[in-house]
ROGUMAR-483792 format. One line per field, with one value per atom (N, C-alpha, C, O): residue number from 1; residue in three letters; x, y, z; atom name. Coordinates in Angstrom, 2 decimals, padded with zeros to 5 digits. Layout:
% ROGUMAR-483792
vexmar c(NUM  ...)
lumlo c(ALA  ...)
c1 c(X  ...)
c2 c(Y  ...)
c3 c(Z  ...)
nuro c(CA  ...)
% end
This chain:
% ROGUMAR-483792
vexmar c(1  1  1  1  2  2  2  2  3  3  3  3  4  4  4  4  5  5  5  5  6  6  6  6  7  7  7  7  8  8  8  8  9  9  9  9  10  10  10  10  11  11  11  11  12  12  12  12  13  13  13  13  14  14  14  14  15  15  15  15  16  16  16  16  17  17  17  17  18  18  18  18  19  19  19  19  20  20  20  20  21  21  21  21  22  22  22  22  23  23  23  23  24  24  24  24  25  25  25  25  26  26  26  26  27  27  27  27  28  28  28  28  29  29  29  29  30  30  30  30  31  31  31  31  32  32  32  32  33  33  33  33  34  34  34  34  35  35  35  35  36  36  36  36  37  37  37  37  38  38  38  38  39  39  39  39  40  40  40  40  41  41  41  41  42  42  42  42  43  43  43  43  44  44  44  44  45  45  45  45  46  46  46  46  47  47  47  47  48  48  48  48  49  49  49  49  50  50  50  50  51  51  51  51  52  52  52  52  53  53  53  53  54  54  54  54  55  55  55  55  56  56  56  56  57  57  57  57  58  58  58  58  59  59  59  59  60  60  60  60  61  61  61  61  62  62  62  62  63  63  63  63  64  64  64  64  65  65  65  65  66  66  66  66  67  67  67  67  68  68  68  68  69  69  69  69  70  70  70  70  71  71  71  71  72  72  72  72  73  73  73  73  74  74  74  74  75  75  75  75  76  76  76  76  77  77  77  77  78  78  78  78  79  79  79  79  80  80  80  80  81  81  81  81  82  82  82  82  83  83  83  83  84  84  84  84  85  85  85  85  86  86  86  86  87  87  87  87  88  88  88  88  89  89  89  89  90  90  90  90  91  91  91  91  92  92  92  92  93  93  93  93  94  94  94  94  95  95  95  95  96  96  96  96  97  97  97  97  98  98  98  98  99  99  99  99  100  100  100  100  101  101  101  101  102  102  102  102  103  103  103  103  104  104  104  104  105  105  105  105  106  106  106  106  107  107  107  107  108  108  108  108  109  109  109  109  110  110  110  110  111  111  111  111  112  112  112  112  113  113  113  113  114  114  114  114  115  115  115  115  116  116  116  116  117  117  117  117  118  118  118  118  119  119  119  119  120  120  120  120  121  121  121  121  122  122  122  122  123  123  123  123  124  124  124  124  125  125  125  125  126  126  126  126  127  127  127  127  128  128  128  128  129  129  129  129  130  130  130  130  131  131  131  131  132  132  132  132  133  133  133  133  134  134  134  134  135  135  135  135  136  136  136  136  137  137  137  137  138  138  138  138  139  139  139  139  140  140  140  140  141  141  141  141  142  142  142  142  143  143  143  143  144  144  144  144  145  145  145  145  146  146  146  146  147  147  147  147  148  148  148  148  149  149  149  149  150  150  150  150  151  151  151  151  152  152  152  152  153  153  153  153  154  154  154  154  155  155  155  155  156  156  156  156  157  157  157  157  158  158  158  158)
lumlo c(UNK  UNK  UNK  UNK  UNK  UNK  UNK  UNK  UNK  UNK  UNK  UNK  UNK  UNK  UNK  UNK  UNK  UNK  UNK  UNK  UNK  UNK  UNK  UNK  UNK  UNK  UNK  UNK  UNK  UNK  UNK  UNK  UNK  UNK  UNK  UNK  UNK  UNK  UNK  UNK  UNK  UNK  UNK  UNK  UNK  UNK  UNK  UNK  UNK  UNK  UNK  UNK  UNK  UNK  UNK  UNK  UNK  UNK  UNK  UNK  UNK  UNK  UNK  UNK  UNK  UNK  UNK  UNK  UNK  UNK  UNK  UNK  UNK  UNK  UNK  UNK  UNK  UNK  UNK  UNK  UNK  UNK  UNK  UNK  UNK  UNK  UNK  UNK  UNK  UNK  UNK  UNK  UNK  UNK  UNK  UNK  UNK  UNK  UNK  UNK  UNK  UNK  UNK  UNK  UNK  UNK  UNK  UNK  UNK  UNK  UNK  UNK  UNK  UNK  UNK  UNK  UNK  UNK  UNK  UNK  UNK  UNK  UNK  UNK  UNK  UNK  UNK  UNK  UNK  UNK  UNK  UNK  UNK  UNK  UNK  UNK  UNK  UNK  UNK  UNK  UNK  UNK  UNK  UNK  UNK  UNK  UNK  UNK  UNK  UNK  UNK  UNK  UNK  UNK  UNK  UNK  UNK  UNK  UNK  UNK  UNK  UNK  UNK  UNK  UNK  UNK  UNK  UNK  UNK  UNK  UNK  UNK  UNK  UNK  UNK  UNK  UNK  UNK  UNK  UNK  UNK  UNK  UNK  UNK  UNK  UNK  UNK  UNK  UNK  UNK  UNK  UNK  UNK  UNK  UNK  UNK  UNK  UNK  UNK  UNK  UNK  UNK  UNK  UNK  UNK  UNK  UNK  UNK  UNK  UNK  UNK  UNK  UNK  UNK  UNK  UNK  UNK  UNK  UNK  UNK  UNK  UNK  UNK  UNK  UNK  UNK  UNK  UNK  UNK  UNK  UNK  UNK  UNK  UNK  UNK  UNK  UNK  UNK  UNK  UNK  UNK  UNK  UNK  UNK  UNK  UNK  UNK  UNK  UNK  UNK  UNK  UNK  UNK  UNK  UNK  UNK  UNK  UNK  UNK  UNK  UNK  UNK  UNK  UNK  UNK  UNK  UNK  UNK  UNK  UNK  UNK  UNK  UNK  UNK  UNK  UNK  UNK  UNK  UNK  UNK  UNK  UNK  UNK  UNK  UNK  UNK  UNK  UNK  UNK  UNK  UNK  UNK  UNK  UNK  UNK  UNK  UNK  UNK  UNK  UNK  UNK  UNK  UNK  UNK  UNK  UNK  UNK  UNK  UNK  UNK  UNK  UNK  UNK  UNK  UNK  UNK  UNK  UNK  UNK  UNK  UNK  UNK  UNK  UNK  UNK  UNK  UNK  UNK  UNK  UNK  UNK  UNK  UNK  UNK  UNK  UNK  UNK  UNK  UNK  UNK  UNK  UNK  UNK  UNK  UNK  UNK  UNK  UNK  UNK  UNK  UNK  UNK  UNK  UNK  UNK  UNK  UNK  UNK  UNK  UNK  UNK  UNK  UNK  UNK  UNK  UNK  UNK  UNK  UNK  UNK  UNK  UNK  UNK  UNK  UNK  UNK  UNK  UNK  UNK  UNK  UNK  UNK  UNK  UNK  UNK  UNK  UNK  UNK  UNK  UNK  UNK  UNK  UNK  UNK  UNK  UNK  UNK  UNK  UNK  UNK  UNK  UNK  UNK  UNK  UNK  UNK  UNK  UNK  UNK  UNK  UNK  UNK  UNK  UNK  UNK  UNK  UNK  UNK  UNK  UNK  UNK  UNK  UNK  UNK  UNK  UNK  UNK  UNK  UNK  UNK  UNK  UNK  UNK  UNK  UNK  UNK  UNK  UNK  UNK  UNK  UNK  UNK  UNK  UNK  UNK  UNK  UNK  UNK  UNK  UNK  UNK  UNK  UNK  UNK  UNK  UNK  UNK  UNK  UNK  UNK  UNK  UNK  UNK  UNK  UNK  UNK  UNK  UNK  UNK  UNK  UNK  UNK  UNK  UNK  UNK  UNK  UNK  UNK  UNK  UNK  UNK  UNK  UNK  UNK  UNK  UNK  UNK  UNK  UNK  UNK  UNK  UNK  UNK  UNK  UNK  UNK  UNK  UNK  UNK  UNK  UNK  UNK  UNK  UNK  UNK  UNK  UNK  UNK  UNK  UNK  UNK  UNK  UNK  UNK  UNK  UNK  UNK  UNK  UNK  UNK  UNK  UNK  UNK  UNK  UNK  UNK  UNK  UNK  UNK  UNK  UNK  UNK  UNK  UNK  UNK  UNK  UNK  UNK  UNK  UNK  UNK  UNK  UNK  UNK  UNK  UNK  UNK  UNK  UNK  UNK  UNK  UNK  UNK  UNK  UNK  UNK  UNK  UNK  UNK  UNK  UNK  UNK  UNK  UNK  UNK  UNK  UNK  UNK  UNK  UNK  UNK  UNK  UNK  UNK  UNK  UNK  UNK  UNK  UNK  UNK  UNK  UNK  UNK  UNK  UNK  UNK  UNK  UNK  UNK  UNK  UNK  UNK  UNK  UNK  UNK  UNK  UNK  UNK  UNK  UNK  UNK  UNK  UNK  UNK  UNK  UNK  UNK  UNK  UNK  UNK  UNK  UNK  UNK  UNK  UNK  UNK  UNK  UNK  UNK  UNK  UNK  UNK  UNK  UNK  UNK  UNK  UNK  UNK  UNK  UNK  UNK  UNK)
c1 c(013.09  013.23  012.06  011.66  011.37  010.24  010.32  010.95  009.78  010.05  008.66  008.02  008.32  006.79  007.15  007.26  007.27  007.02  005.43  004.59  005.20  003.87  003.59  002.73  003.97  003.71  003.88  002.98  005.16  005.70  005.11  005.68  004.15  003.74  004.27  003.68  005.13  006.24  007.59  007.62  007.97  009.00  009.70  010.17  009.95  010.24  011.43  011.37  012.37  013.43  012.72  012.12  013.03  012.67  013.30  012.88  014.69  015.11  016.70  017.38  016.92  018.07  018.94  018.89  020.07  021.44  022.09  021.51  023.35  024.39  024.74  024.78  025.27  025.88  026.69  026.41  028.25  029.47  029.30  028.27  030.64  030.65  030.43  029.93  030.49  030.42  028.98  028.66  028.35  026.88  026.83  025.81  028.05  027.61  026.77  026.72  026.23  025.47  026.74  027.33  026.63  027.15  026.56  025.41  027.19  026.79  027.90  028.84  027.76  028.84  028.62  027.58  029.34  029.18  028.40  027.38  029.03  028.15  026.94  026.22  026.50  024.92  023.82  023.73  023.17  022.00  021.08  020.99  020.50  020.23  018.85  018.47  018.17  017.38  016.29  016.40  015.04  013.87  013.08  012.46  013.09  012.68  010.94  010.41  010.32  008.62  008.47  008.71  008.01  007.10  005.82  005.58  005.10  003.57  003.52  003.99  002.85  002.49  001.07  000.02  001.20  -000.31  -001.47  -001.30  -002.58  -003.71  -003.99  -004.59  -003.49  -003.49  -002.47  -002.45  -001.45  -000.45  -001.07  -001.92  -000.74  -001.19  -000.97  000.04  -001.94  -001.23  -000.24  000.28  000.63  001.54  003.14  004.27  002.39  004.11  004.57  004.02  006.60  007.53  007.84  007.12  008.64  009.19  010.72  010.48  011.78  013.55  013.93  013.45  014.79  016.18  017.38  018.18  017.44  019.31  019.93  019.53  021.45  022.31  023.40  023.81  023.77  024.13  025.08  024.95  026.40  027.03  026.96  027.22  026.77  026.38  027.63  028.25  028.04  029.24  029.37  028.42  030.52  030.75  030.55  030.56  030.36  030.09  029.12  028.39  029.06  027.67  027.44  028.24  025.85  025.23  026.01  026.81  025.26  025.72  025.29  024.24  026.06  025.56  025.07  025.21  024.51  024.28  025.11  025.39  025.61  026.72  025.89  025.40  025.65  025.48  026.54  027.49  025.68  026.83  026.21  025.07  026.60  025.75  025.60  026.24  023.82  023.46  023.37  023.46  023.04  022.80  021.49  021.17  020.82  019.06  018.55  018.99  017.03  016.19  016.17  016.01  016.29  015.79  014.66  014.43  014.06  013.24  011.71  011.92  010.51  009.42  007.95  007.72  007.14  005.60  005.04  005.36  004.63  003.29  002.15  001.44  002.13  000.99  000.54  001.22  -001.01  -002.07  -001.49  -001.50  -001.13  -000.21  001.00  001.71  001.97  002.74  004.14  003.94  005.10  006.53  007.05  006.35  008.08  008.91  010.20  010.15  011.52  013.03  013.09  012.66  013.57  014.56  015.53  015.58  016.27  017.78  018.08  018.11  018.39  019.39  021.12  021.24  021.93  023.11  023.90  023.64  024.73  025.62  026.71  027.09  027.11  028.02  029.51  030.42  029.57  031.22  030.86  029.96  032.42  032.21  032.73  033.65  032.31  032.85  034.44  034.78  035.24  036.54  037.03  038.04  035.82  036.38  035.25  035.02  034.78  034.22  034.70  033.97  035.92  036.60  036.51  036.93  035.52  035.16  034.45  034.26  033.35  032.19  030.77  030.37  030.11  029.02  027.73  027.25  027.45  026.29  024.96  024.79  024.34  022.62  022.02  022.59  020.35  019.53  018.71  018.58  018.11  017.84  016.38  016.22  015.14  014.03  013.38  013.18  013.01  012.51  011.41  011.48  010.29  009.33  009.35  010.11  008.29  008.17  006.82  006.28  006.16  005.06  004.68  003.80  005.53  005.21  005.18  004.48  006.14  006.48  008.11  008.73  008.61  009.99  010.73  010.35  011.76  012.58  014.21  015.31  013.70  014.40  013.55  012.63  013.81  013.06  013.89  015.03  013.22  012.99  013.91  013.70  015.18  015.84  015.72  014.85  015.93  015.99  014.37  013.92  013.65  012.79  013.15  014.14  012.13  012.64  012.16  011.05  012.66  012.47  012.44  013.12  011.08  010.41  011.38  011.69  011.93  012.67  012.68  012.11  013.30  013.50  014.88  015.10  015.68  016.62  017.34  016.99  018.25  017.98  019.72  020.58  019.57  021.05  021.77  021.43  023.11  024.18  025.34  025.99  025.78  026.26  027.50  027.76  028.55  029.67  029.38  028.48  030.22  029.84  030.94  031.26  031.40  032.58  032.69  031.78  034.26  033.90  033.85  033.57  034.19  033.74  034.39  035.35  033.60  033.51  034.80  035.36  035.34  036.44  035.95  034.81  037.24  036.86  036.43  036.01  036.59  036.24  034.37  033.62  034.23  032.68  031.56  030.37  032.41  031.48  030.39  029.24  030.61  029.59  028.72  029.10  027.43  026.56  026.13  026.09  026.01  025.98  024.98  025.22  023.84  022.88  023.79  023.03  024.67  025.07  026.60  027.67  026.47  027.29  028.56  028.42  029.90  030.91  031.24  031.25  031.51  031.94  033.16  034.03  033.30  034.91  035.76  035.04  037.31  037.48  038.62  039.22  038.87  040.11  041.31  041.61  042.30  043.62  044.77  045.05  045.21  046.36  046.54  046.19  047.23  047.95  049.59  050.26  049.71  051.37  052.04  051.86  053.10  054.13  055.39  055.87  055.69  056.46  057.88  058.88)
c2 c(007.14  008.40  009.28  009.15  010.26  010.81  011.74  011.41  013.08  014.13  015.14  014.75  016.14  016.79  018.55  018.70  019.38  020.99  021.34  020.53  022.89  023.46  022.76  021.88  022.90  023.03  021.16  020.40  020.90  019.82  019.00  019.12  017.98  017.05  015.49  014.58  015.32  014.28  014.00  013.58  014.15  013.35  012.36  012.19  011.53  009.86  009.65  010.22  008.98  007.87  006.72  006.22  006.35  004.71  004.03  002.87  004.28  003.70  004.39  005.27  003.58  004.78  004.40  003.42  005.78  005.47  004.16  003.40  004.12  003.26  003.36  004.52  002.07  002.99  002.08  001.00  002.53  001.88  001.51  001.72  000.81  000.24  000.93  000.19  002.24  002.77  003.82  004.65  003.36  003.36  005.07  005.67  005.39  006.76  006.42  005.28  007.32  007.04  008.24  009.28  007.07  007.02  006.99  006.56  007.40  007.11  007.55  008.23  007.11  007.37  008.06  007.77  008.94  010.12  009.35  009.77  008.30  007.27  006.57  005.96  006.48  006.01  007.45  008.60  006.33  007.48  007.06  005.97  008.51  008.69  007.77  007.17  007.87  007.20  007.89  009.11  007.45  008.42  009.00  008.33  010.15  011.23  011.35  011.45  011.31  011.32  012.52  012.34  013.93  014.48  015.22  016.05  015.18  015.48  016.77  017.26  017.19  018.51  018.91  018.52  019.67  020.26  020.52  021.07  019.97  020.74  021.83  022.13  022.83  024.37  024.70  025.93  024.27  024.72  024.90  024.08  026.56  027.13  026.60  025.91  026.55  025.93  026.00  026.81  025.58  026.42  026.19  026.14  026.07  025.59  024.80  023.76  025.18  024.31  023.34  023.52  022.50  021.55  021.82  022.30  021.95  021.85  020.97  020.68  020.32  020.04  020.19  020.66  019.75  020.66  019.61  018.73  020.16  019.22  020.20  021.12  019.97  020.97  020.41  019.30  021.35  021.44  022.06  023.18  022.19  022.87  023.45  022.74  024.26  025.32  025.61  026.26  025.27  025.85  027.72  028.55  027.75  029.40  029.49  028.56  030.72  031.43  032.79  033.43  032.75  031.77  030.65  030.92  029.36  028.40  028.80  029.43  028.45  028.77  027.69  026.78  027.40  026.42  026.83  028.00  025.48  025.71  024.91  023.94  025.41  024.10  023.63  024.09  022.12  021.38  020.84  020.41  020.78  020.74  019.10  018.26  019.05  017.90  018.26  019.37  016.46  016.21  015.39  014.44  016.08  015.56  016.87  017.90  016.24  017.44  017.59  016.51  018.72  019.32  019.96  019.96  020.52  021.49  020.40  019.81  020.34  020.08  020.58  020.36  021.17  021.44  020.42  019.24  020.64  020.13  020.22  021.17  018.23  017.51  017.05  016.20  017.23  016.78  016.36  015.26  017.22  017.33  016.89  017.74  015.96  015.41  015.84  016.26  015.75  015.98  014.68  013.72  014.51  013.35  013.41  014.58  013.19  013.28  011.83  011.02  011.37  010.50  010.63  011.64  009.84  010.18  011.51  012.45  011.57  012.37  012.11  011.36  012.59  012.00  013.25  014.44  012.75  013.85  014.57  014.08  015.76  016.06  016.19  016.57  015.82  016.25  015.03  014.22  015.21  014.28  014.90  015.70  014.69  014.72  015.33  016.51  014.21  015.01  016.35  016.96  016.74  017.92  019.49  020.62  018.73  019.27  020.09  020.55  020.08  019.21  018.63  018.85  017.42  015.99  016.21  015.54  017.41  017.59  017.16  017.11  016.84  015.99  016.61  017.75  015.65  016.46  016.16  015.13  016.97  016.82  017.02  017.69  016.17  016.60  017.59  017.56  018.64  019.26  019.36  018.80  020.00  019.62  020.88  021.03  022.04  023.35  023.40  022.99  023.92  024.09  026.09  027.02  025.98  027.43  027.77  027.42  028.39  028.98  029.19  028.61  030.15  031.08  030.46  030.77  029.42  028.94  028.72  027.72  030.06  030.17  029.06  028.03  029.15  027.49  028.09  027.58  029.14  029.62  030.59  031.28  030.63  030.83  032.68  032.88  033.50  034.56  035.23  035.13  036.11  036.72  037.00  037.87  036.94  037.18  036.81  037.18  035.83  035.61  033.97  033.24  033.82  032.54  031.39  031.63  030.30  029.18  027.86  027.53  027.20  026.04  025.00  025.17  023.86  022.68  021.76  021.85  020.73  019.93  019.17  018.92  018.90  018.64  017.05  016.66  016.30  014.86  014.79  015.62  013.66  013.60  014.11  014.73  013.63  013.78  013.01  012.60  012.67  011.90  012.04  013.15  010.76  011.13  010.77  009.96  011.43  011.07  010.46  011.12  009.53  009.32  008.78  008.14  009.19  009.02  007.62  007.41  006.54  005.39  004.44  004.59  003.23  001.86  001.26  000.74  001.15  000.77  -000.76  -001.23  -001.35  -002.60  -002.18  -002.98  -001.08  -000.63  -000.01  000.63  -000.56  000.59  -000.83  -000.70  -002.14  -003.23  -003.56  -003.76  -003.64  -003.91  -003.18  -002.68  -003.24  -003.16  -003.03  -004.13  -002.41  -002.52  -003.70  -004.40  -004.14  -004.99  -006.10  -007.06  -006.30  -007.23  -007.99  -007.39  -009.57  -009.84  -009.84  -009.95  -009.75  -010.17  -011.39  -011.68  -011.95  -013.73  -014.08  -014.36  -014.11  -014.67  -015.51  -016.14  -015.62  -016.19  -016.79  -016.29  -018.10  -018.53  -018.53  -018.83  -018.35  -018.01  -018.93  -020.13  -018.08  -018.67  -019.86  -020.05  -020.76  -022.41  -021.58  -020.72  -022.35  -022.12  -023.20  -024.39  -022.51  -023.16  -023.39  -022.58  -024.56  -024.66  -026.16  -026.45)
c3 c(-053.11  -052.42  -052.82  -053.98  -051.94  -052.55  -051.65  -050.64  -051.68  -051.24  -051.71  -052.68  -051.16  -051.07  -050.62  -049.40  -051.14  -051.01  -051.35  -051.72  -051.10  -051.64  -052.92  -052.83  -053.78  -055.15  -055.54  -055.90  -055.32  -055.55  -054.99  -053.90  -054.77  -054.13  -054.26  -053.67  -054.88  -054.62  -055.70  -056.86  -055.37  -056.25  -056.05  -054.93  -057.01  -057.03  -057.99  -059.08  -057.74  -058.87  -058.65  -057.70  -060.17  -060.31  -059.91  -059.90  -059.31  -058.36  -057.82  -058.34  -056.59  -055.17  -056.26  -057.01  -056.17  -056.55  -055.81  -055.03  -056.24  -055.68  -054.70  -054.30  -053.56  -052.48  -052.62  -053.14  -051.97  -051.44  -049.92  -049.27  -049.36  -048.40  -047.49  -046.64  -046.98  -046.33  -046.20  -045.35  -047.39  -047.30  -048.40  -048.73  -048.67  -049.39  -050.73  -051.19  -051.21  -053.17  -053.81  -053.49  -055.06  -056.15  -057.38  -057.48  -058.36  -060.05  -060.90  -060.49  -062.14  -062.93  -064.06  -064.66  -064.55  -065.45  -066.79  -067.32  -067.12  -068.84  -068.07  -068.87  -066.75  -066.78  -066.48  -066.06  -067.05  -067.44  -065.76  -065.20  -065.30  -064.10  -064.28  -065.28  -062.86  -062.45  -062.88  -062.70  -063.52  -063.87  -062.83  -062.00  -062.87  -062.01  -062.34  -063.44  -061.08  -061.71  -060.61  -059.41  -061.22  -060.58  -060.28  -061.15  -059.50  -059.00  -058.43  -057.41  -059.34  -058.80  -058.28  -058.77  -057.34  -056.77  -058.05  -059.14  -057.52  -058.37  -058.66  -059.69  -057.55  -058.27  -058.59  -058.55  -058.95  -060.07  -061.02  -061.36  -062.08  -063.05  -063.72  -063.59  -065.27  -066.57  -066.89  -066.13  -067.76  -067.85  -067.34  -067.82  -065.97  -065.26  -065.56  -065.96  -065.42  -065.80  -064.58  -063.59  -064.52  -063.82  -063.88  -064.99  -063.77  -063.79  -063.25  -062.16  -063.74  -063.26  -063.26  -064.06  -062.28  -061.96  -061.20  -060.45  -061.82  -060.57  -060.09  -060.79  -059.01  -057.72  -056.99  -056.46  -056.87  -055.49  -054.52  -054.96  -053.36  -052.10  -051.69  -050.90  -051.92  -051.40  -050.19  -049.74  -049.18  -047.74  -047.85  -048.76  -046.30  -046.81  -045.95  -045.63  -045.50  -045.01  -046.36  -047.04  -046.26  -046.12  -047.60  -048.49  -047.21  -048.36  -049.67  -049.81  -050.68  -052.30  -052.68  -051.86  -053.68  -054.75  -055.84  -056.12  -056.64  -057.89  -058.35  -057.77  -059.76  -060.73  -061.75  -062.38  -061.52  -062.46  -063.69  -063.52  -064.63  -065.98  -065.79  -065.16  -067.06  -067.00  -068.40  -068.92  -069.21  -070.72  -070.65  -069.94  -071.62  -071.40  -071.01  -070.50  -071.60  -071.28  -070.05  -069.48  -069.17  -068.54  -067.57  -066.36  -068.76  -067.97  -068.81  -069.87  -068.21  -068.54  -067.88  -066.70  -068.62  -068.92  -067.56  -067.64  -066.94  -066.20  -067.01  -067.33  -067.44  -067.94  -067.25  -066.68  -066.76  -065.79  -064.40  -063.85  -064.12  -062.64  -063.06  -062.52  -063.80  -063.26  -064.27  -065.41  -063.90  -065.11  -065.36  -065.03  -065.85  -066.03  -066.03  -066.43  -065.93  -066.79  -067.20  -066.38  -068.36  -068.55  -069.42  -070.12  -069.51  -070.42  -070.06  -070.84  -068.50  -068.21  -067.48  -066.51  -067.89  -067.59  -067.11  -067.26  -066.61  -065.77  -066.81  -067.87  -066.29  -067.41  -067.04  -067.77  -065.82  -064.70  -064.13  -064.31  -062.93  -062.28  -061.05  -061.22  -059.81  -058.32  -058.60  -058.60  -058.82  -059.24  -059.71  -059.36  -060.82  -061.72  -060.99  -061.44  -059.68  -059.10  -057.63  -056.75  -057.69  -056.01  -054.82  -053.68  -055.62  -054.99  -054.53  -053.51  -054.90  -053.77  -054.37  -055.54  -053.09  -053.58  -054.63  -054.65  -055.31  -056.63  -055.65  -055.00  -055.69  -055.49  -056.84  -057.70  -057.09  -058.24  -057.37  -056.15  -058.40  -058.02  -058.52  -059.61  -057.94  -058.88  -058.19  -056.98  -059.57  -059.03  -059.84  -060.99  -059.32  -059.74  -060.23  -059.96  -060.90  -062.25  -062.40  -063.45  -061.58  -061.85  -063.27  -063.91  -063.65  -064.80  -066.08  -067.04  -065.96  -067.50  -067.60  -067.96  -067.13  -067.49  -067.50  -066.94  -068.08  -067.80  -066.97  -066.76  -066.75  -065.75  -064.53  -064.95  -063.33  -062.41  -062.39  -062.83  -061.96  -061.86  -060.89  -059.69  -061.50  -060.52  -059.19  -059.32  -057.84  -056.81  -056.09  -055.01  -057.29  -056.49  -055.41  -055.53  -054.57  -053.56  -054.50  -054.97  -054.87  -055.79  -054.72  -053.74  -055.58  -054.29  -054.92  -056.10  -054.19  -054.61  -053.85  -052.76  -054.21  -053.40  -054.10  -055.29  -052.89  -053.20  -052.61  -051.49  -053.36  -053.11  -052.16  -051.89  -051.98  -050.84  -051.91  -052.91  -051.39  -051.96  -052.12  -051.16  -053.83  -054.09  -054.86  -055.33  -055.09  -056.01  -057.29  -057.54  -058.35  -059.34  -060.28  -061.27  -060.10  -060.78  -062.30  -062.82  -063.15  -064.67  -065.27  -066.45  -064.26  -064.75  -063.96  -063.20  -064.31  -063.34  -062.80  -063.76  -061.99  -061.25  -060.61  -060.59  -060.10  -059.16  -057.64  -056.81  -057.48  -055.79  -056.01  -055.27  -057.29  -056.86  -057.59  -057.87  -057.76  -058.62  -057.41  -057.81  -056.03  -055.35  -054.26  -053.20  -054.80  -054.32  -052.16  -051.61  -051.70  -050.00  -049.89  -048.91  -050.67  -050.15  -051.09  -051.24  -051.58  -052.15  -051.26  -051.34  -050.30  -049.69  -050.41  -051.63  -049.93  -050.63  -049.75  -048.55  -050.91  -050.32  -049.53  -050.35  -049.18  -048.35  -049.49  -050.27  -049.73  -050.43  -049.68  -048.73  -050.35  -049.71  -049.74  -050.89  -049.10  -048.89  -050.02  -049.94  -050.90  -051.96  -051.16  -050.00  -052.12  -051.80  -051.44  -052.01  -050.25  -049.86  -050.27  -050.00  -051.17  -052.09  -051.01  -050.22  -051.22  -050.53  -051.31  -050.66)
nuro c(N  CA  C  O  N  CA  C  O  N  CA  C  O  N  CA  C  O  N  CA  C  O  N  CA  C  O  N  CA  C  O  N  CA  C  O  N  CA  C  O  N  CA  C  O  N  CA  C  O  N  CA  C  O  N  CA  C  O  N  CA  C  O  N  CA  C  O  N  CA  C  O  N  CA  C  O  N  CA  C  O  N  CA  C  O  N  CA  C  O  N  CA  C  O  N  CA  C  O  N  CA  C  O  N  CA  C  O  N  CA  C  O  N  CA  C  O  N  CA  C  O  N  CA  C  O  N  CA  C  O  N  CA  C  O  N  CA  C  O  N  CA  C  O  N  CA  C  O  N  CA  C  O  N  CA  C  O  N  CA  C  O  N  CA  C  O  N  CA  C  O  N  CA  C  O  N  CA  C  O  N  CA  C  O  N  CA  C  O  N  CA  C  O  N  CA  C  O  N  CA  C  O  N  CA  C  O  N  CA  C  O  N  CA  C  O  N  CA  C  O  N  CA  C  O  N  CA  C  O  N  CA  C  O  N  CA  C  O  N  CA  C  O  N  CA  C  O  N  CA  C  O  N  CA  C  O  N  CA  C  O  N  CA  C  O  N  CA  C  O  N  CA  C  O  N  CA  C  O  N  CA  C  O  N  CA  C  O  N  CA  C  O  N  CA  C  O  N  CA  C  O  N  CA  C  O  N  CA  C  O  N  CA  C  O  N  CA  C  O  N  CA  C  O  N  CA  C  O  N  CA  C  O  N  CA  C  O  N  CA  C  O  N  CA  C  O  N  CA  C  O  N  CA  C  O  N  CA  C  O  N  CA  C  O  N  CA  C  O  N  CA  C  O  N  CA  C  O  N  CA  C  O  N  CA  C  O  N  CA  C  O  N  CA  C  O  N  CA  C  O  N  CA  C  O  N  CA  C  O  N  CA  C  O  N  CA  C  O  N  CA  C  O  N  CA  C  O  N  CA  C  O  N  CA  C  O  N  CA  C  O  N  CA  C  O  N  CA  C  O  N  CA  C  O  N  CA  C  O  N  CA  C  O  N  CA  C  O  N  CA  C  O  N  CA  C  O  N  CA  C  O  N  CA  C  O  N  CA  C  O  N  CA  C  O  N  CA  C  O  N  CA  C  O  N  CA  C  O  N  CA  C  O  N  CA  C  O  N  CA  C  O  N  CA  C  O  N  CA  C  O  N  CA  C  O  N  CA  C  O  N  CA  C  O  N  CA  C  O  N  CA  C  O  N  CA  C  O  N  CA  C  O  N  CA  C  O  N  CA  C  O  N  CA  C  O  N  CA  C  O  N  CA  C  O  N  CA  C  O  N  CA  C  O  N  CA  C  O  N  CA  C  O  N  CA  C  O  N  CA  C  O  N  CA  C  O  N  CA  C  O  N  CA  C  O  N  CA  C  O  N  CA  C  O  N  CA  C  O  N  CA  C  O  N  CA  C  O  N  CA  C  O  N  CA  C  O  N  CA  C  O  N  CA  C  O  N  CA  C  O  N  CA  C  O  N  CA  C  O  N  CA  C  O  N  CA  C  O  N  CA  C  O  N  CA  C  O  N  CA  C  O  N  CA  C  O  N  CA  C  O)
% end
């Protein structure tokens, strides 16, 4: 998945979440997320931060953003254009959310701050949206690019 604003000139996971049968993405609160790589413009000031965030999108006019806490660093320095996350993990899950979908969130910071600036407009980019559940079940073991086999019908006892 990769994605491009002013500032932001791409962002990348090392690789797509999960999807279920019905093609939605998934992850689970004990794995650790997908490594986040991002590129920033050449004229981004020294200085600038990188964020991450994870987000529920609230019904509503206009819509809100909620955040939902993450574990792992966070926020990072733009080194020679580019940021990084890894060992970041979720801290909720979809459920304790009311089942609504998490987005990552990835805001860029002029200034430094590792928080972006009251009521100013904040550049991002923001990734689909996914569930996040607290752990591995038999309904979430397979994979959409992964066939399920046909199996054959019990022996009738007779």
């Amino acid at each position: 998945e990769t994605a491009r604003t002013a500032a932001i000139t791409e962002v990348t996971l090392t690789r797509p979440f999960m999807r279920d049968e019905s093609g939605q993405a998934y992850w689970f609160k004990t794995w650790r997320c997908p490594e986040v790589h991002v590129a920033v413009a050449p004229s981004a000031p020294t200085g600038s931060m990188v964020l991450l965030r994870a987000m529920t999108i609230a019904d509503g006019t206009p819509r809100t953003l909620v955040d939902v806490p993450l574990r792992g660093e966070t926020h990072a320095t733009v080194v020679t254009g580019s940021a990084r996350f890894s060992s970041v993990y979720f801290d909720s899950t979809s459920f304790n959310c009311a089942h609504a979908l998490f987005h990552l969130v990835v805001q860029f910071a002029a200034d430094g701050l590792k928080q972006p600036m009251g009521g100013a407009r904040a550049e991002c980019w923001v990734s689909e949206g996914l569930r996040v559940h607290s752990k591995r079940t038999r309904t979430h073991t397979t994979s959409v690019t992964e066939p399920i086999a046909p199996q054959a019908p019990p022996p009738v006892r007779g």
